[in-house]
PDB file of N, CA, C, O and CB in Angstrom:
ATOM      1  N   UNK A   1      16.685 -20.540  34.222  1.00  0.00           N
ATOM      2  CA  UNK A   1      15.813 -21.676  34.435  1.00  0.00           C
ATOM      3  C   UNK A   1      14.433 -21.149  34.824  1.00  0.00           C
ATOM      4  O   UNK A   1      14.246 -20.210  35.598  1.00  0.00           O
ATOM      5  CB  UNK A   1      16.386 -22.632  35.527  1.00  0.00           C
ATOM      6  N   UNK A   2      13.519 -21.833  34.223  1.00  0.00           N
ATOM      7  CA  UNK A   2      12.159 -21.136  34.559  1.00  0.00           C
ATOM      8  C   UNK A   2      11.450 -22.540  35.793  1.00  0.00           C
ATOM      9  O   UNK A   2      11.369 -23.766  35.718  1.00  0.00           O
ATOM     10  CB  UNK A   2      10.994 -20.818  32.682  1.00  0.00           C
ATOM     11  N   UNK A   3      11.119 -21.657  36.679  1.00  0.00           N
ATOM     12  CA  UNK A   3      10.716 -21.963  37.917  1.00  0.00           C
ATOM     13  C   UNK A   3       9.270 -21.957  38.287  1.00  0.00           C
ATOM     14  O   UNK A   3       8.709 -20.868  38.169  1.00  0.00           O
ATOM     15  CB  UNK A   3      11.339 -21.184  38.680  1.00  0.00           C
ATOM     16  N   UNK A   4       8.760 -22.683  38.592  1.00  0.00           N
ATOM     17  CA  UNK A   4       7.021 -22.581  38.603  1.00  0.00           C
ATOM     18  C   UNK A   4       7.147 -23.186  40.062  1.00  0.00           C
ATOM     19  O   UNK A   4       7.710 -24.217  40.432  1.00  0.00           O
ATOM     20  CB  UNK A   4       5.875 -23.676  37.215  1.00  0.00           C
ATOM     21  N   UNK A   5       6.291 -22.013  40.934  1.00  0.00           N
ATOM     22  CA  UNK A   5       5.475 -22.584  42.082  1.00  0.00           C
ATOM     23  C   UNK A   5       3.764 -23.008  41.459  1.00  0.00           C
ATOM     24  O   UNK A   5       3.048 -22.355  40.700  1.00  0.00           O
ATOM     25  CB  UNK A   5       5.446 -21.238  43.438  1.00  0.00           C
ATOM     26  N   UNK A   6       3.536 -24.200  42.057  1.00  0.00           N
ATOM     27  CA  UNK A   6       1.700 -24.072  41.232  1.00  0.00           C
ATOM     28  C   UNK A   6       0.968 -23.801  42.481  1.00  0.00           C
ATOM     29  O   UNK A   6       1.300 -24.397  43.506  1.00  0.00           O
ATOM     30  CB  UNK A   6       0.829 -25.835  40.323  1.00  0.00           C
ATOM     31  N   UNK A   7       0.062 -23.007  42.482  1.00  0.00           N
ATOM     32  CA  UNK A   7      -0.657 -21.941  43.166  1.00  0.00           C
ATOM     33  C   UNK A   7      -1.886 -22.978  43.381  1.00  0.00           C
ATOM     34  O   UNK A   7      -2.716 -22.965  42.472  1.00  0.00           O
ATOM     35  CB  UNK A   7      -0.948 -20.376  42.240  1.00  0.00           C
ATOM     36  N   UNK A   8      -2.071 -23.685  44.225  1.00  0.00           N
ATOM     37  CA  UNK A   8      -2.999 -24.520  44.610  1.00  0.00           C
ATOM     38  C   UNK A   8      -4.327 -24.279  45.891  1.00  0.00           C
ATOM     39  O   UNK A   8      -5.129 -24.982  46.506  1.00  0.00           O
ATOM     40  CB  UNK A   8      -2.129 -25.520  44.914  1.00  0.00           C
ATOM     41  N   UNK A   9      -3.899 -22.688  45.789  1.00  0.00           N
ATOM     42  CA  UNK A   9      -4.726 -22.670  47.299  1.00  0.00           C
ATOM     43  C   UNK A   9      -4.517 -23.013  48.696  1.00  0.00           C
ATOM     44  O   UNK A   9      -5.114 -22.379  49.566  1.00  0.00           O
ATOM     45  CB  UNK A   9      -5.626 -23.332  47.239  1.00  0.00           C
ATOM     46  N   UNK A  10      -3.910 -23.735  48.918  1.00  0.00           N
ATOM     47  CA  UNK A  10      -3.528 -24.290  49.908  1.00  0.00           C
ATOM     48  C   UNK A  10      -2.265 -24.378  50.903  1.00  0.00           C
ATOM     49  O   UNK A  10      -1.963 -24.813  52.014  1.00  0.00           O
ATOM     50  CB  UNK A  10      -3.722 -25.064  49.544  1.00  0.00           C
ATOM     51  N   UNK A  11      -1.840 -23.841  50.044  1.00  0.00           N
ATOM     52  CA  UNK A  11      -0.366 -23.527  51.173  1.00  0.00           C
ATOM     53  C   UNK A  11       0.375 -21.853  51.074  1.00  0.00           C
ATOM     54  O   UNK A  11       0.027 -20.822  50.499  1.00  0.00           O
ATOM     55  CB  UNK A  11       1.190 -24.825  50.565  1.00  0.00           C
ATOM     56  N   UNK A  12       1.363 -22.162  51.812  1.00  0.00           N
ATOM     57  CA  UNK A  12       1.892 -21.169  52.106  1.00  0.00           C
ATOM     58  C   UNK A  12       3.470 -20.611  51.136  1.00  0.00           C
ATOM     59  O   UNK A  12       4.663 -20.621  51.437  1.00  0.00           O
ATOM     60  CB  UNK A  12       1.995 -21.474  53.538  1.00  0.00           C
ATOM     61  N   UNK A  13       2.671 -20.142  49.832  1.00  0.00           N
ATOM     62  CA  UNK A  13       3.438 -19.993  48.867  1.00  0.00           C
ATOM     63  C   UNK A  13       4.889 -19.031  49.046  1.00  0.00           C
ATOM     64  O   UNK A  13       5.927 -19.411  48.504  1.00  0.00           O
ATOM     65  CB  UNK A  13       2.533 -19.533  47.920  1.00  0.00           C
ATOM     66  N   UNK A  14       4.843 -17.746  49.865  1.00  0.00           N
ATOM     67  CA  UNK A  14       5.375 -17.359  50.456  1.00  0.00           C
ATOM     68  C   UNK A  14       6.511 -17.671  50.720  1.00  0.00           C
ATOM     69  O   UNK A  14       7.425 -17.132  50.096  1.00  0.00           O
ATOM     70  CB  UNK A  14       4.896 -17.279  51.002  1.00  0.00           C
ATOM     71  N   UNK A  15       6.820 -18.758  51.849  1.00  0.00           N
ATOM     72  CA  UNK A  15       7.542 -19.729  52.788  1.00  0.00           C
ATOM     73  C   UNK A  15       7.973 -20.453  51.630  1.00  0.00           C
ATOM     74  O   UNK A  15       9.197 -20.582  51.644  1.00  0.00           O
ATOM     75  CB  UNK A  15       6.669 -20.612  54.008  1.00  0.00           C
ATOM     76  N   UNK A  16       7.303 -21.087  50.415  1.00  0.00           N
ATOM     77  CA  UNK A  16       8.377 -21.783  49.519  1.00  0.00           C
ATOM     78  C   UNK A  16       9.301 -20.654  48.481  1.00  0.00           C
ATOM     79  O   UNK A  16      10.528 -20.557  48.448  1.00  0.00           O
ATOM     80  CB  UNK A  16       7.477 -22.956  48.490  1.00  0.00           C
ATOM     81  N   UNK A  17       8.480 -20.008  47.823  1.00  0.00           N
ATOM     82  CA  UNK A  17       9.070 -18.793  47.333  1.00  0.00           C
ATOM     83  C   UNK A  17      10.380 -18.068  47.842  1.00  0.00           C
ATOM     84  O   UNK A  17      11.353 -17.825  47.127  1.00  0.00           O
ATOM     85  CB  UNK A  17       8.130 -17.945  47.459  1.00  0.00           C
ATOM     86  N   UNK A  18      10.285 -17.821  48.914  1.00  0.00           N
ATOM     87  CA  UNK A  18      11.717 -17.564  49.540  1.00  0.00           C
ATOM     88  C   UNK A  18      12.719 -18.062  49.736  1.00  0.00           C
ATOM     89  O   UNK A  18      13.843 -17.562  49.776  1.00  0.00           O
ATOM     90  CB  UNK A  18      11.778 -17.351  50.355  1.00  0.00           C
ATOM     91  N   UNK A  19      12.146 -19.858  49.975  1.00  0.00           N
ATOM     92  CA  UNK A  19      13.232 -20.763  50.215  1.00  0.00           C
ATOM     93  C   UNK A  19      14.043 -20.861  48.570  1.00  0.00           C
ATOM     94  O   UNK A  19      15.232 -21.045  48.311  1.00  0.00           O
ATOM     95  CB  UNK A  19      12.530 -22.377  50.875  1.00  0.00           C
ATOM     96  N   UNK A  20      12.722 -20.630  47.540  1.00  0.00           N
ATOM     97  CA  UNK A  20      13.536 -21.213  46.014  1.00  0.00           C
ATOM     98  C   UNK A  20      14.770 -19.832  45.871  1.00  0.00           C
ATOM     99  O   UNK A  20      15.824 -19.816  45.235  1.00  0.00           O
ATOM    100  CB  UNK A  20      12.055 -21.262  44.149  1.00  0.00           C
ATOM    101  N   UNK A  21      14.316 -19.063  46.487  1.00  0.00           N
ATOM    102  CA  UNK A  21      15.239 -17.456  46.115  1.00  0.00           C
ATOM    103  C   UNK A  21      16.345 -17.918  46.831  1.00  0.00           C
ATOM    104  O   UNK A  21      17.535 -17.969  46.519  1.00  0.00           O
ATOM    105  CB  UNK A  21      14.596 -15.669  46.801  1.00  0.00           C
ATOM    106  N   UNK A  22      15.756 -18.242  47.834  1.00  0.00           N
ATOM    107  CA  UNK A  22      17.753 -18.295  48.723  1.00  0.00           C
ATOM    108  C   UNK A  22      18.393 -18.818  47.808  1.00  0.00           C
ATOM    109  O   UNK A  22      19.587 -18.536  47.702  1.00  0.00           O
ATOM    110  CB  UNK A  22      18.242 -19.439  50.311  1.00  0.00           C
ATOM    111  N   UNK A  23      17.719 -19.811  46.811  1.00  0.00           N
ATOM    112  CA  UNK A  23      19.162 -20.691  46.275  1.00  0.00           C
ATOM    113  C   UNK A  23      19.697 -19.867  44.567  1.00  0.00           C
ATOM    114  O   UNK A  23      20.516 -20.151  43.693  1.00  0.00           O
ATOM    115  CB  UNK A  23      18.558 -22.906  45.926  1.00  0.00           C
ATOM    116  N   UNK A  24      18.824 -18.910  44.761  1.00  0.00           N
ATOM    117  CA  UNK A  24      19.524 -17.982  43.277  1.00  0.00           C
ATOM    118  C   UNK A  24      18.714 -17.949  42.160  1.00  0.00           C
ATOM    119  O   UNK A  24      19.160 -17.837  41.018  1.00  0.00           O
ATOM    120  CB  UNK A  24      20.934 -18.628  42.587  1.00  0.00           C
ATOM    121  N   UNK A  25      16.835 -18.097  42.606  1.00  0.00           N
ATOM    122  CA  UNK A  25      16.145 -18.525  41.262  1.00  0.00           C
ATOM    123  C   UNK A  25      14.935 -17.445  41.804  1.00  0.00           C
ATOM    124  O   UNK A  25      14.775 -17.178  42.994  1.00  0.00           O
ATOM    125  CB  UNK A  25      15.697 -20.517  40.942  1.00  0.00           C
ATOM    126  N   UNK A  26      14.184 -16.927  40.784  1.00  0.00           N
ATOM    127  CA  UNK A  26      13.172 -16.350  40.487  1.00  0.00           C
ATOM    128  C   UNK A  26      11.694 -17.312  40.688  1.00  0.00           C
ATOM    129  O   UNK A  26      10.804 -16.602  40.220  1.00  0.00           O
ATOM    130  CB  UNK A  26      13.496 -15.877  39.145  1.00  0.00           C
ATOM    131  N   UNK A  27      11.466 -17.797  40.873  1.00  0.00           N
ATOM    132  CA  UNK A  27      10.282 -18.558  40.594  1.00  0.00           C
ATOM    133  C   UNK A  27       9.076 -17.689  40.800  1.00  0.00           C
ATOM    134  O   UNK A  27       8.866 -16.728  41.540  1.00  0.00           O
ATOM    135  CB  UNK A  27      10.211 -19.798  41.457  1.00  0.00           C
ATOM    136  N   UNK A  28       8.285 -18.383  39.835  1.00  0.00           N
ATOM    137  CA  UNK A  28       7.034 -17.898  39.525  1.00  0.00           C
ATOM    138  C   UNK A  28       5.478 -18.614  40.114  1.00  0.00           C
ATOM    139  O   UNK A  28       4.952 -19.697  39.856  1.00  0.00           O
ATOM    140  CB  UNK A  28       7.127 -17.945  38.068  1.00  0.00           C
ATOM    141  N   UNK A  29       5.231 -17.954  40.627  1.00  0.00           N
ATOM    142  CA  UNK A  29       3.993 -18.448  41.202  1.00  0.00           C
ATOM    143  C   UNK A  29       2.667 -18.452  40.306  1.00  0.00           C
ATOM    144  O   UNK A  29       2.269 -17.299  40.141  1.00  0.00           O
ATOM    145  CB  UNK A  29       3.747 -17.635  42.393  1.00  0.00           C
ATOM    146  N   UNK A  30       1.787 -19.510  39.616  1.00  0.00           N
ATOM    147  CA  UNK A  30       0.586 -19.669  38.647  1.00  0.00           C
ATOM    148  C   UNK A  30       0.169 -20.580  38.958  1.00  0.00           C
ATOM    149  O   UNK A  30       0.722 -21.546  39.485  1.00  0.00           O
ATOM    150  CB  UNK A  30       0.672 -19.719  37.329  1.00  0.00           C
ATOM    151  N   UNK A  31      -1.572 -20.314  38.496  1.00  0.00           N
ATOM    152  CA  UNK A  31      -2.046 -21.458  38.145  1.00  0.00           C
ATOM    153  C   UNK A  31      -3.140 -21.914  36.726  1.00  0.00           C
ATOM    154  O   UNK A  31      -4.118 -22.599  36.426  1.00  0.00           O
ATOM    155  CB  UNK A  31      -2.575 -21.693  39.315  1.00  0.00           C
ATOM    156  N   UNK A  32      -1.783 -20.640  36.002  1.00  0.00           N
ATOM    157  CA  UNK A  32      -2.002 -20.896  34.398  1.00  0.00           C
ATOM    158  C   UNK A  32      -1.344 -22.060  34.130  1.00  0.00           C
ATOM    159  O   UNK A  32      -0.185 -22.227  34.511  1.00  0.00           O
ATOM    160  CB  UNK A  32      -1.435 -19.763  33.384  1.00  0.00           C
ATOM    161  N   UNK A  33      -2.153 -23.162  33.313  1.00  0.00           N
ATOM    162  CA  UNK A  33      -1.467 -24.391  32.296  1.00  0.00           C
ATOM    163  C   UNK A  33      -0.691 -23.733  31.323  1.00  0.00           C
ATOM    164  O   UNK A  33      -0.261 -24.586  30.546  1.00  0.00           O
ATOM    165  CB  UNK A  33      -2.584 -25.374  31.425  1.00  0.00           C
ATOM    166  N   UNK A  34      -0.439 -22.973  31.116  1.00  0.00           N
ATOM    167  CA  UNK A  34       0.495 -22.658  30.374  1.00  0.00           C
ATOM    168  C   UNK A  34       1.739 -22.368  30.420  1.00  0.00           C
ATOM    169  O   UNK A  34       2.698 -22.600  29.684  1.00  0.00           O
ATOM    170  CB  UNK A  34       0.220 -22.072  29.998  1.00  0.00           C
ATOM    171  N   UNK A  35       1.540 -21.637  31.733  1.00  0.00           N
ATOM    172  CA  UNK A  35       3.042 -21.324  32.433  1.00  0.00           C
ATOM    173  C   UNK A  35       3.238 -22.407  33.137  1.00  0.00           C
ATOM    174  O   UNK A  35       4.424 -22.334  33.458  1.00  0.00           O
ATOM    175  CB  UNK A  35       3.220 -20.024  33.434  1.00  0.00           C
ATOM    176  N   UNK A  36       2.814 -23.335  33.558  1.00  0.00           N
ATOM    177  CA  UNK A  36       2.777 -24.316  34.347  1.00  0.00           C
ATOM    178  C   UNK A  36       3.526 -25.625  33.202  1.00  0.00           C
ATOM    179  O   UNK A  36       4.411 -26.374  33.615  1.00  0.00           O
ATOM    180  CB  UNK A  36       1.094 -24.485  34.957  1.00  0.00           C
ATOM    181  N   UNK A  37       3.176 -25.673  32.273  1.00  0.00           N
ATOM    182  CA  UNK A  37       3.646 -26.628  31.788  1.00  0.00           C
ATOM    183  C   UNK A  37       4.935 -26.490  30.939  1.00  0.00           C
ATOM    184  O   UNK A  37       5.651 -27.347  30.421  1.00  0.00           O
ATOM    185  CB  UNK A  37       2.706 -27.113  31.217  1.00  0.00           C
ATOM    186  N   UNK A  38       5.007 -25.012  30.963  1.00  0.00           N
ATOM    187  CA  UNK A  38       6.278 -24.729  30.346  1.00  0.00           C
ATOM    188  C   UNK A  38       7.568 -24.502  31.012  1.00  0.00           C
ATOM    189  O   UNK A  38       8.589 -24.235  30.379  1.00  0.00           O
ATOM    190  CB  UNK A  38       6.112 -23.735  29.680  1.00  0.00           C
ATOM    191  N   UNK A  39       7.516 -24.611  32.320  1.00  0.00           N
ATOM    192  CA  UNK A  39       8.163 -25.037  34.008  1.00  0.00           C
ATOM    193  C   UNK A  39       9.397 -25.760  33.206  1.00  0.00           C
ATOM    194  O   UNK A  39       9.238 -26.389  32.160  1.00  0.00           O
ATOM    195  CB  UNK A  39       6.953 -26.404  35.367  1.00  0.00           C
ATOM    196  N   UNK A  40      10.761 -25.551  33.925  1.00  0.00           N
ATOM    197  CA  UNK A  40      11.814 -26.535  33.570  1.00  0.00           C
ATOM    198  C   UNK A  40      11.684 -26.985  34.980  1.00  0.00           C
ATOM    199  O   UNK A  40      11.678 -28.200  34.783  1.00  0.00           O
ATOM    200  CB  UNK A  40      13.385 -26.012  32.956  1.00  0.00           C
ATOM    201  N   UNK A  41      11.593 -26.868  36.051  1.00  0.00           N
ATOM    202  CA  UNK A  41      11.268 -27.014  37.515  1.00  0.00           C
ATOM    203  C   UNK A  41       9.665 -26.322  38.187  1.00  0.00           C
ATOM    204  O   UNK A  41       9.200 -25.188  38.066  1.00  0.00           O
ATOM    205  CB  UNK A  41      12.598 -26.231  38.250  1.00  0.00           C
ATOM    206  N   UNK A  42       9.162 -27.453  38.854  1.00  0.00           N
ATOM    207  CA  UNK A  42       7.643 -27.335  38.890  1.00  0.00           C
ATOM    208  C   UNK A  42       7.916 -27.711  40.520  1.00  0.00           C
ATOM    209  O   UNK A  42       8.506 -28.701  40.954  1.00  0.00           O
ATOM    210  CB  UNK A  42       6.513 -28.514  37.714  1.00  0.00           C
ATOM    211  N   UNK A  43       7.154 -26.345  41.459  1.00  0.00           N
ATOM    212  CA  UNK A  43       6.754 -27.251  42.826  1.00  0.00           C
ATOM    213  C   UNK A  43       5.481 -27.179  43.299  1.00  0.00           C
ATOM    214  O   UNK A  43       4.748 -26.190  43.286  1.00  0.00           O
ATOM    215  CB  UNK A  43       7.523 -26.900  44.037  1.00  0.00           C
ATOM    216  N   UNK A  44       5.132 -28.810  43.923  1.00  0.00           N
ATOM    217  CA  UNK A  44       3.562 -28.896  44.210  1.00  0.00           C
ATOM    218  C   UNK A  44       3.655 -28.332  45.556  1.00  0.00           C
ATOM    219  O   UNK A  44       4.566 -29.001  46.043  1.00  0.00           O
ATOM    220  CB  UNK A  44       2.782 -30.498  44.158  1.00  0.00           C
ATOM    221  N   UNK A  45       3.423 -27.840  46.093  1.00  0.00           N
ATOM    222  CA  UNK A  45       3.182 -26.821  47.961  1.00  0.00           C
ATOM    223  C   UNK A  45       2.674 -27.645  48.492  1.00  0.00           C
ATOM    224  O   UNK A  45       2.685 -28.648  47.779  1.00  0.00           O
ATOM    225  CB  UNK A  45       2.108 -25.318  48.319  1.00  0.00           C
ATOM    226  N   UNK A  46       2.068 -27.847  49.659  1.00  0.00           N
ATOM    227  CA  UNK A  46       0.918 -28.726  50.481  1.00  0.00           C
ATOM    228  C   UNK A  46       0.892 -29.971  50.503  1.00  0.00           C
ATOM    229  O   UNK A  46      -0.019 -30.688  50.089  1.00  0.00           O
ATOM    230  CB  UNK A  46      -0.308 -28.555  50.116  1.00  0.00           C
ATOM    231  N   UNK A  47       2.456 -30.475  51.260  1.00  0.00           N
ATOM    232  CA  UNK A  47       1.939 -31.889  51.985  1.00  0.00           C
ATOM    233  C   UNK A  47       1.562 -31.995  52.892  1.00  0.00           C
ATOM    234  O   UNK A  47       1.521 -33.124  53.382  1.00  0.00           O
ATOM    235  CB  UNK A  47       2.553 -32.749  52.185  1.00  0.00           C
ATOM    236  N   UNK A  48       0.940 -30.539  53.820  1.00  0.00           N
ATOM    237  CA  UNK A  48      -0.027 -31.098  54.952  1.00  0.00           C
ATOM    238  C   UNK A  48      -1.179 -30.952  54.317  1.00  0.00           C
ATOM    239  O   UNK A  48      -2.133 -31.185  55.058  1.00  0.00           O
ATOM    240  CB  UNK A  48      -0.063 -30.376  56.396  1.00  0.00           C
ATOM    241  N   UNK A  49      -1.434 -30.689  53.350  1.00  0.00           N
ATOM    242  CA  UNK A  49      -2.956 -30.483  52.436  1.00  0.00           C
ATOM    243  C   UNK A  49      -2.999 -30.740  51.219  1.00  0.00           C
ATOM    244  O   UNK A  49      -3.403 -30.103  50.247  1.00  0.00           O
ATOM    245  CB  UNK A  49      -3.513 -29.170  52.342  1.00  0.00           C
ATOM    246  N   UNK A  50      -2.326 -32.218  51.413  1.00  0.00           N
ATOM    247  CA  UNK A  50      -1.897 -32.789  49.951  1.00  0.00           C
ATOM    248  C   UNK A  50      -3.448 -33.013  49.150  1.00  0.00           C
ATOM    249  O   UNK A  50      -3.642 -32.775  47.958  1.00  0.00           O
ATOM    250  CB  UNK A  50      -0.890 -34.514  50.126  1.00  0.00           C
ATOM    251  N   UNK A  51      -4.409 -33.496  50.064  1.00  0.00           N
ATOM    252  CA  UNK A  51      -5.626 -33.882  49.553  1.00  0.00           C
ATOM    253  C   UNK A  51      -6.183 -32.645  48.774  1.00  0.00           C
ATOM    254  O   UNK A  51      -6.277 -32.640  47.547  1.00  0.00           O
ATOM    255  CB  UNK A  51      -6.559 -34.383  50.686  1.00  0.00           C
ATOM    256  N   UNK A  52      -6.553 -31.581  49.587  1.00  0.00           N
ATOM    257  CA  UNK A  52      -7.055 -30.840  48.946  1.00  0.00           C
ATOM    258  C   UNK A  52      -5.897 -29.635  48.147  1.00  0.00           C
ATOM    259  O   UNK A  52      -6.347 -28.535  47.826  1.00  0.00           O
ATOM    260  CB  UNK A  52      -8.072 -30.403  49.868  1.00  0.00           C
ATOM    261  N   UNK A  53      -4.517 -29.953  47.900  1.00  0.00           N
ATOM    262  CA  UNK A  53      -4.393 -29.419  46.946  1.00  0.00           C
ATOM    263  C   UNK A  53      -4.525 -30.257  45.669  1.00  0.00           C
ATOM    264  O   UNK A  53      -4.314 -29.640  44.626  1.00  0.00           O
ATOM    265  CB  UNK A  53      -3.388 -28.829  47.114  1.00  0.00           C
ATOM    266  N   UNK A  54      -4.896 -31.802  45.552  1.00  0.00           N
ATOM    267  CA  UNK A  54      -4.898 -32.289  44.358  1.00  0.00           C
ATOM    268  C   UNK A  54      -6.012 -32.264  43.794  1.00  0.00           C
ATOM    269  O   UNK A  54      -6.182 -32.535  42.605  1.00  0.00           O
ATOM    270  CB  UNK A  54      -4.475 -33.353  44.301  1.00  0.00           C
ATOM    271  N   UNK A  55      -7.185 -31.823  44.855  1.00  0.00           N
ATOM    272  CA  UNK A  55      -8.400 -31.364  44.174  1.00  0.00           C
ATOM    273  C   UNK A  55      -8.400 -30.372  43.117  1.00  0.00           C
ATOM    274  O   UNK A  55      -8.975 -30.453  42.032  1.00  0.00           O
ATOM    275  CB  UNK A  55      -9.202 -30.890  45.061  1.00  0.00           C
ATOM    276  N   UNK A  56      -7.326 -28.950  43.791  1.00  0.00           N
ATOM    277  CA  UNK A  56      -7.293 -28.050  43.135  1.00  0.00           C
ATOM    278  C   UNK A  56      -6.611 -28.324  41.619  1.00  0.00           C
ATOM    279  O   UNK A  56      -6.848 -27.636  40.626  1.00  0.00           O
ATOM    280  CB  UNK A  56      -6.743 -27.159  43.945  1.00  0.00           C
ATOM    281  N   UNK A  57      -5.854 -29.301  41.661  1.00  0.00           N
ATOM    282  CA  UNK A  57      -5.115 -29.644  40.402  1.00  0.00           C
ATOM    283  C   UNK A  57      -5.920 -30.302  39.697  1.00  0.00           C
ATOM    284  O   UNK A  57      -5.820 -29.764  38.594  1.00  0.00           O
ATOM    285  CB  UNK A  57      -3.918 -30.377  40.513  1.00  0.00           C
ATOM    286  N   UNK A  58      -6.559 -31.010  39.624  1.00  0.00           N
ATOM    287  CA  UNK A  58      -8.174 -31.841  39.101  1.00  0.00           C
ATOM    288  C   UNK A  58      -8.584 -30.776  38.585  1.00  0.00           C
ATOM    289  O   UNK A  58      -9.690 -30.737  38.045  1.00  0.00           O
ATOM    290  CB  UNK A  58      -9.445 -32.529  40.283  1.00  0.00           C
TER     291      UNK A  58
END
Protein backbone atom coordinates (compact mmCIF):
# COMPACT_ATOMS: atom_id res chain seq x y z
CA UNK A 1 0.00 0.00 0.00
CA UNK A 2 1.47 3.28 -0.85
CA UNK A 3 1.35 5.68 2.02
CA UNK A 4 1.76 9.46 1.72
CA UNK A 5 2.48 11.76 4.67
CA UNK A 6 1.93 15.46 2.89
CA UNK A 7 4.77 17.55 4.08
CA UNK A 8 3.02 20.79 4.92
CA UNK A 9 5.49 22.56 7.01
CA UNK A 10 3.86 22.53 9.88
CA UNK A 11 3.90 19.70 11.92
CA UNK A 12 5.68 17.19 13.36
CA UNK A 13 6.11 14.63 10.62
CA UNK A 14 8.30 12.51 12.61
CA UNK A 15 5.67 11.72 15.48
CA UNK A 16 3.18 10.69 12.59
CA UNK A 17 5.68 8.69 10.60
CA UNK A 18 6.39 6.44 13.40
CA UNK A 19 2.99 6.07 14.52
CA UNK A 20 2.09 4.86 10.56
CA UNK A 21 5.28 2.29 11.02
CA UNK A 22 4.06 0.82 14.22
CA UNK A 23 1.17 -0.44 12.28
CA UNK A 24 3.41 -2.26 9.43
CA UNK A 25 3.57 0.53 6.60
CA UNK A 26 6.36 2.51 5.03
CA UNK A 27 4.98 5.83 4.41
CA UNK A 28 6.35 8.40 2.51
CA UNK A 29 6.76 11.79 3.34
CA UNK A 30 6.22 14.66 0.01
CA UNK A 31 5.13 17.47 -1.13
CA UNK A 32 5.31 16.35 -4.75
CA UNK A 33 1.62 16.28 -6.56
CA UNK A 34 2.61 13.50 -7.93
CA UNK A 35 3.43 11.28 -5.30
CA UNK A 36 0.79 12.82 -3.46
CA UNK A 37 -1.89 12.00 -5.65
CA UNK A 38 -0.87 8.68 -6.39
CA UNK A 39 -1.31 7.92 -2.36
CA UNK A 40 -3.73 4.82 -1.78
CA UNK A 41 -3.69 6.44 1.89
CA UNK A 42 -2.94 10.24 2.26
CA UNK A 43 -2.27 12.02 5.83
CA UNK A 44 -2.91 15.78 6.35
CA UNK A 45 -0.47 16.50 9.83
CA UNK A 46 -1.50 19.75 11.70
CA UNK A 47 -4.66 20.03 13.49
CA UNK A 48 -3.13 22.38 15.81
CA UNK A 49 -2.01 24.31 12.60
CA UNK A 50 -4.73 23.33 10.54
CA UNK A 51 -4.86 27.00 9.19
CA UNK A 52 -1.63 27.35 8.16
CA UNK A 53 -1.12 24.00 6.91
CA UNK A 54 -3.99 24.60 4.34
CA UNK A 55 -2.22 27.56 3.22
CA UNK A 56 0.59 25.38 2.44
CA UNK A 57 -1.75 23.10 0.41
CA UNK A 58 -3.20 26.22 -1.60
Amino acid sequence: MNVVILDTGCANLNSVKSAIARHGYEPKVSRDPDVVLLADKLFLPGVGTAQAAMDQVR
